[in-house]
C-alpha positions in Angstrom: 0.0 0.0 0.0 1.5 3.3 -1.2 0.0 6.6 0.0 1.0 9.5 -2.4 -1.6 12.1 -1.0 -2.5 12.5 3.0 -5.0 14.7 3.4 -6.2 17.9 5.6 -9.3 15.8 6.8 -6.8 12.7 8.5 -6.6 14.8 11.7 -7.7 14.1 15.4 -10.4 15.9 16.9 -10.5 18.5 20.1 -11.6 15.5 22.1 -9.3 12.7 20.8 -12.0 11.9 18.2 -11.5 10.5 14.8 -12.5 13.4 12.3 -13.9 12.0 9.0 -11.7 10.2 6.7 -11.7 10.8 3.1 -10.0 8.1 1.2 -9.5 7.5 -2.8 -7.8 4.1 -3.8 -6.2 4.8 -7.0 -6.3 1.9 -9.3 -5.3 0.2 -12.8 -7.8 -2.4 -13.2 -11.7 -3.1 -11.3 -10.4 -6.4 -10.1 -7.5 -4.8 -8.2 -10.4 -2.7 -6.6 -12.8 -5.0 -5.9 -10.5 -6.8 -3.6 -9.7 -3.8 -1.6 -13.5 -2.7 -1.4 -14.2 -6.7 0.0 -12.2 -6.8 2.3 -12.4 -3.5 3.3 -16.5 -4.0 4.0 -15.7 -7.2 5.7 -13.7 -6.3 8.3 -15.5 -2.5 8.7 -18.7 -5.1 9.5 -16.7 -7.2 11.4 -16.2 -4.6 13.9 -19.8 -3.2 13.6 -19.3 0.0 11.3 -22.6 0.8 9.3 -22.0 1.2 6.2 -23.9 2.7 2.7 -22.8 3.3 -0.5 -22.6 1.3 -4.3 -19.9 -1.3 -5.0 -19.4 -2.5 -8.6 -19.7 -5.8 -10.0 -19.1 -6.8 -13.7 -21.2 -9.4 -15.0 -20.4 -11.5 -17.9 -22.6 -11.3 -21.1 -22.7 -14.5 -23.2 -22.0 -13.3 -26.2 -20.5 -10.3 -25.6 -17.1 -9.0 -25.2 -17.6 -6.3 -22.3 -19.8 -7.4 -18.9 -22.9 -5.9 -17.6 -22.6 -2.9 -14.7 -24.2 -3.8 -11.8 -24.1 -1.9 -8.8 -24.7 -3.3 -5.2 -25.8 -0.8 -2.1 -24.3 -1.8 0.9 -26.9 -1.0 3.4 -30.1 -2.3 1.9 -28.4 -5.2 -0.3 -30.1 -3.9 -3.5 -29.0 -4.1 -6.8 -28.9 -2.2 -10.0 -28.0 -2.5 -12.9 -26.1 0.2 -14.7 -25.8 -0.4 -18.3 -27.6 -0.1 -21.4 -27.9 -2.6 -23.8 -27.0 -0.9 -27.2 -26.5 -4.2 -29.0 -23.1 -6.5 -29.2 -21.5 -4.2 -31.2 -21.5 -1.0 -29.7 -18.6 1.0 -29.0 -20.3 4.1 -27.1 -20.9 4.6 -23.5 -22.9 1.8 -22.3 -24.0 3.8 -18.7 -27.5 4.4 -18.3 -27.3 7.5 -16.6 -31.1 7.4 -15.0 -30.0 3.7 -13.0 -26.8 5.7 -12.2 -29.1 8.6 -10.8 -31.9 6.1 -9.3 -28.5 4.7 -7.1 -26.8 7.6 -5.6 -30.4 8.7 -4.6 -31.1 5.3 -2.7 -27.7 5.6 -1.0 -28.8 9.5 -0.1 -31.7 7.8 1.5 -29.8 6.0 3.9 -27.0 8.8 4.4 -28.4 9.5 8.2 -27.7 6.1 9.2 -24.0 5.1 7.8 -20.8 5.6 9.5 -18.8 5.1 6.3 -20.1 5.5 2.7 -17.9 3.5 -0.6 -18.7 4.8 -3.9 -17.6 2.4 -6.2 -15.5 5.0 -8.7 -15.3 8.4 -10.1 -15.6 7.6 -13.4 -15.6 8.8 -16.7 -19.1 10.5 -16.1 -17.7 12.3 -13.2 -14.5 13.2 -14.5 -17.1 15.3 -17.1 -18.5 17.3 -14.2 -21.7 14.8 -13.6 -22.3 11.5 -12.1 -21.9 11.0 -8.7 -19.7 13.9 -7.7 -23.0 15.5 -6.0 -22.8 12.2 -3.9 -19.3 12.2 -3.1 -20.1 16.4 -2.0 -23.3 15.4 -0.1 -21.4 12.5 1.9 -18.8 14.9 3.1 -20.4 17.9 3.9 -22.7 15.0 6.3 -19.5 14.1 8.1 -19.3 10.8 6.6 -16.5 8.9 6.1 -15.8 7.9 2.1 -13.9 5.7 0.3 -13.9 6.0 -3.1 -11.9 4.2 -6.3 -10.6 6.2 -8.9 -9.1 4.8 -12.2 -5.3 5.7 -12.4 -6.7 7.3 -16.1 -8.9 9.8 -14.0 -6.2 10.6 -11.6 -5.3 14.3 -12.9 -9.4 15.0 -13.0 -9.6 12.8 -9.8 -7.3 16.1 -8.1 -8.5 18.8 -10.1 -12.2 17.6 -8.2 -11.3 16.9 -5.1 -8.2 18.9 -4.1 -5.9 18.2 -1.5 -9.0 16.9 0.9 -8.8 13.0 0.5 -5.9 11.0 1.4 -4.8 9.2 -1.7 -3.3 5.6 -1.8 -2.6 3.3 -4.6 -4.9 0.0 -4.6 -2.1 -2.6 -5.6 -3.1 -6.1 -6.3 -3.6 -8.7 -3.4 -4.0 -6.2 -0.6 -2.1 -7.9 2.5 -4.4 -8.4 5.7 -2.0 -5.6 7.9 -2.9 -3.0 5.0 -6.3 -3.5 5.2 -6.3 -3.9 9.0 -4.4 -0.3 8.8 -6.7 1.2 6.9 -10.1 0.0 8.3 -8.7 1.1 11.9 -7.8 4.9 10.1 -11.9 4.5 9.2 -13.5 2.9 12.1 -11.3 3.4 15.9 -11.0 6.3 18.4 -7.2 7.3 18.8 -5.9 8.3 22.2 -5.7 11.9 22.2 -2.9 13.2 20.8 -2.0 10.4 18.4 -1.1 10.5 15.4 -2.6 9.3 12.3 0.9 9.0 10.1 2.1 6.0 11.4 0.1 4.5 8.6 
């Protein structure tokens, strides 16, 4: 686990409090991501964090040659699917921006209640100024914790967006248990006062 960005928001609070933690996992492919968002959810869960958000899964399409978007929401266990079908040989964005819109609005709904929200990437449609980046603004200004992926091809867009506010780490493959461990108790514990949240 590399962390290239720590940001303003990894900071203790007047009463030894764990402030909201922002945190983007850069990566090259989904399947690199996926692992890091599993075992990420497991262990938050584990230790009784409640948790909302959307977490991707690509389904495969007999006959096709690129899978189906689905999108799973962590706190009611609902599923969407994201894609249109525009035939097996289409080459144009296949997101359905309506299902995209009808998800981040069923993860608002259960904003009040979550601890930590994961929002599966900033994509291509949020790079573009639209998508879920009024998610990803709502979450925050809530006091929610967020992880989010972002593809390494977003990366300068990914900054230009966000700023110096998240705490940026590259998602390699095969996260190792102590990285995960690391990073769920940065999410989910209450430091002593006065610790310090570097030794990450």
């Amino acid at each position: 686990m590399q962390i290239v960005q720590g940001g303003r928001d990894a900071a203790v609070g007047s009463a030894g409090w764990l402030a909201p933690v922002s945190l983007a996992l850069v990566y090259d492919t989904s399947a690199d991501l996926n692992q890091w968002f599993e075992r990420l959810v497991a262990e938050l869960r584990r230790s009784g964090k409640s948790l909302a958000g959307l977490v991707q899964h690509d389904v495969p399409h007999a006959g096709r040659s690129r899978c189906d978007m689905v999108l799973h929401e962590l706190a009611t266990g609902r599923s969407i699917s994201i894609s249109q079908d525009l035939g097996a040989g289409a080459i144009s964005c296949r997101l359905s921006t309506p299902r995209l819109i009808e998800a981040a609005q069923l993860v608002e709904s259960r904003l009040a209640d979550a601890e930590i929200v994961f929002l599966n990437k900033f994509g291509k449609a949020e790079a573009e100024g639209g998508g879920l980046r009024d998610l990803i603004a709502r979450s925050i200004d809530g006091g929610k914790s967020l992880v989010i992926g972002v593809p390494r091809s977003n990366q300068a867009a990914w900054t230009e967006f966000c700023g110096d506010y998240f705490t940026t780490i590259i998602a390699t493959p095969e996260p190792r248990p102590e990285e995960v461990v690391r990073l769920v108790r940065l999410l989910g514990t209450v430091p002593a006062e006065n610790a310090s949240l570097h030794a990450i």
